[in-house]
C-alpha positions as CSV (number, residue, x, y, z in Angstrom):
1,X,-36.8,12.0,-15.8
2,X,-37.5,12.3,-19.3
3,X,-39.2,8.8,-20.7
4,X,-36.8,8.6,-23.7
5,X,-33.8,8.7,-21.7
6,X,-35.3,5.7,-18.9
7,X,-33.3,3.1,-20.6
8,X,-29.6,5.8,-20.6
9,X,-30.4,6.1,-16.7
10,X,-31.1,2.2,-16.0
11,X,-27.6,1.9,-17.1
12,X,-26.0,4.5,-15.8
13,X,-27.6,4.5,-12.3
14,X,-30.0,1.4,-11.4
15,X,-27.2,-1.4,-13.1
16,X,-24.4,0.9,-12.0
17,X,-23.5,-0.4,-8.2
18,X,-23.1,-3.7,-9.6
19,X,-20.6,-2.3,-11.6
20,X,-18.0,-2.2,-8.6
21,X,-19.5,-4.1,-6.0
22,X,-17.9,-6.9,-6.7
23,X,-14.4,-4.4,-6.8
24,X,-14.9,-3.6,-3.2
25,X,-15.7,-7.0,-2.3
26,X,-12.3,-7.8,-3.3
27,X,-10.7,-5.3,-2.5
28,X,-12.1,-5.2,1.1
29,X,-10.6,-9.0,1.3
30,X,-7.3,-8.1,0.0
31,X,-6.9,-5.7,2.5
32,X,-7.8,-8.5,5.5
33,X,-5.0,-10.5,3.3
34,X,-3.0,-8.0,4.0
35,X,-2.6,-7.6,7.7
36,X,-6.1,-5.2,8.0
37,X,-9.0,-6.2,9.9
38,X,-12.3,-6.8,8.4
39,X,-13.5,-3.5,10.0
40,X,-10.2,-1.6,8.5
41,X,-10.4,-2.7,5.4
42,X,-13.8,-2.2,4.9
43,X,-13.5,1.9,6.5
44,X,-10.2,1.7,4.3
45,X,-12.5,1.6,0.9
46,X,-15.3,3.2,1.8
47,X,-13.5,6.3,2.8
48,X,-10.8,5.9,-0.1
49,X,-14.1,5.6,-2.6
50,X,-15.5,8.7,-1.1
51,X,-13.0,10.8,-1.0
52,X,-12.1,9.3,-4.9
53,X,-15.9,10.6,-5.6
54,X,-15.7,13.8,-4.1
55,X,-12.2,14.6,-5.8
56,X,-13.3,13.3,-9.2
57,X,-16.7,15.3,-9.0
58,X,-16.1,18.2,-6.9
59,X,-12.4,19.6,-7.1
60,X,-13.2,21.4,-10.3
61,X,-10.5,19.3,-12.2
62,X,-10.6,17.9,-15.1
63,X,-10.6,14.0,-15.4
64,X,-7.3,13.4,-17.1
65,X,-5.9,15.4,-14.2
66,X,-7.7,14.1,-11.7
67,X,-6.6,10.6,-13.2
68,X,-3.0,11.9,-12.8
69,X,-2.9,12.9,-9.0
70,X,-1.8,9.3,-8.1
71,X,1.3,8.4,-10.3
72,X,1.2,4.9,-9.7
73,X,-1.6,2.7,-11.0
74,X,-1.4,-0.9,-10.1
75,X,-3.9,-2.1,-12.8
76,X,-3.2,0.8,-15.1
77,X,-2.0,-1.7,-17.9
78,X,-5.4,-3.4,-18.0
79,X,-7.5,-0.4,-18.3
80,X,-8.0,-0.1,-22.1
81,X,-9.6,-4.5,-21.1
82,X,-11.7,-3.0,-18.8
83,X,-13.3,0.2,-21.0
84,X,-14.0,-2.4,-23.2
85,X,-15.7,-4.7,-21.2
86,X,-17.7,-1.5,-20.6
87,X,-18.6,-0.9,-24.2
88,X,-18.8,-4.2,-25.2
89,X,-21.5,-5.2,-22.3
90,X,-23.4,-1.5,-22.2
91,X,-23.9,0.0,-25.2
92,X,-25.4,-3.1,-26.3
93,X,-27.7,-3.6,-23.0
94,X,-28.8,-0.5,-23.9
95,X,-29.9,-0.8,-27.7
96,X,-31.4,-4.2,-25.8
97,X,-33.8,-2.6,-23.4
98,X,-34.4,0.7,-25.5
99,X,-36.3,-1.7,-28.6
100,X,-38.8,-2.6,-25.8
């Protein structure tokens, strides 16, 4: 990779599992709240975050439309909170470890 974009990969690859680790995590244990077995819940996300992937990055959609396949969104109303969590923590990690 190019050295002067190191620091725009760090973020958006290295630092990017722990992004949604923590998602499936919980997610993983809602679903054994839920009547699903460790093992069922954890195949349920994996193949649900797959197939997510795949569809996002390889149907030849376009996000927004992508984004609109599933009508209902369960944390929809929290979503402008969380892209600014996102700019609010990552553009400024990046400006951080870019001056070094």
């Amino acid at each position: 990779m190019p050295e002067n974009k190191l620091e725009s990969y760090a973020i958006l690859s290295a630092m990017l599992p722990t992004y949604f680790w923590f998602q499936m995590k919980e997610l993983v244990d809602i679903g054994c709240g839920i009547r699903l077995t460790e093992e069922e819940s954890r195949n349920s996300v994996r193949d649900a975050l797959i197939a997510a992937i795949k569809t996002f990055f390889d149907s030849g959609m376009q996000p927004d439309e992508v984004m609109d396949l599933i009508p209902v969104k369960p944390i929809g109303e929290h979503e402008m909170q969380i892209k600014a969590i996102y700019q609010d923590k990552l553009i400024p990690l990046f400006e951080k470890i870019k001056s070094y």
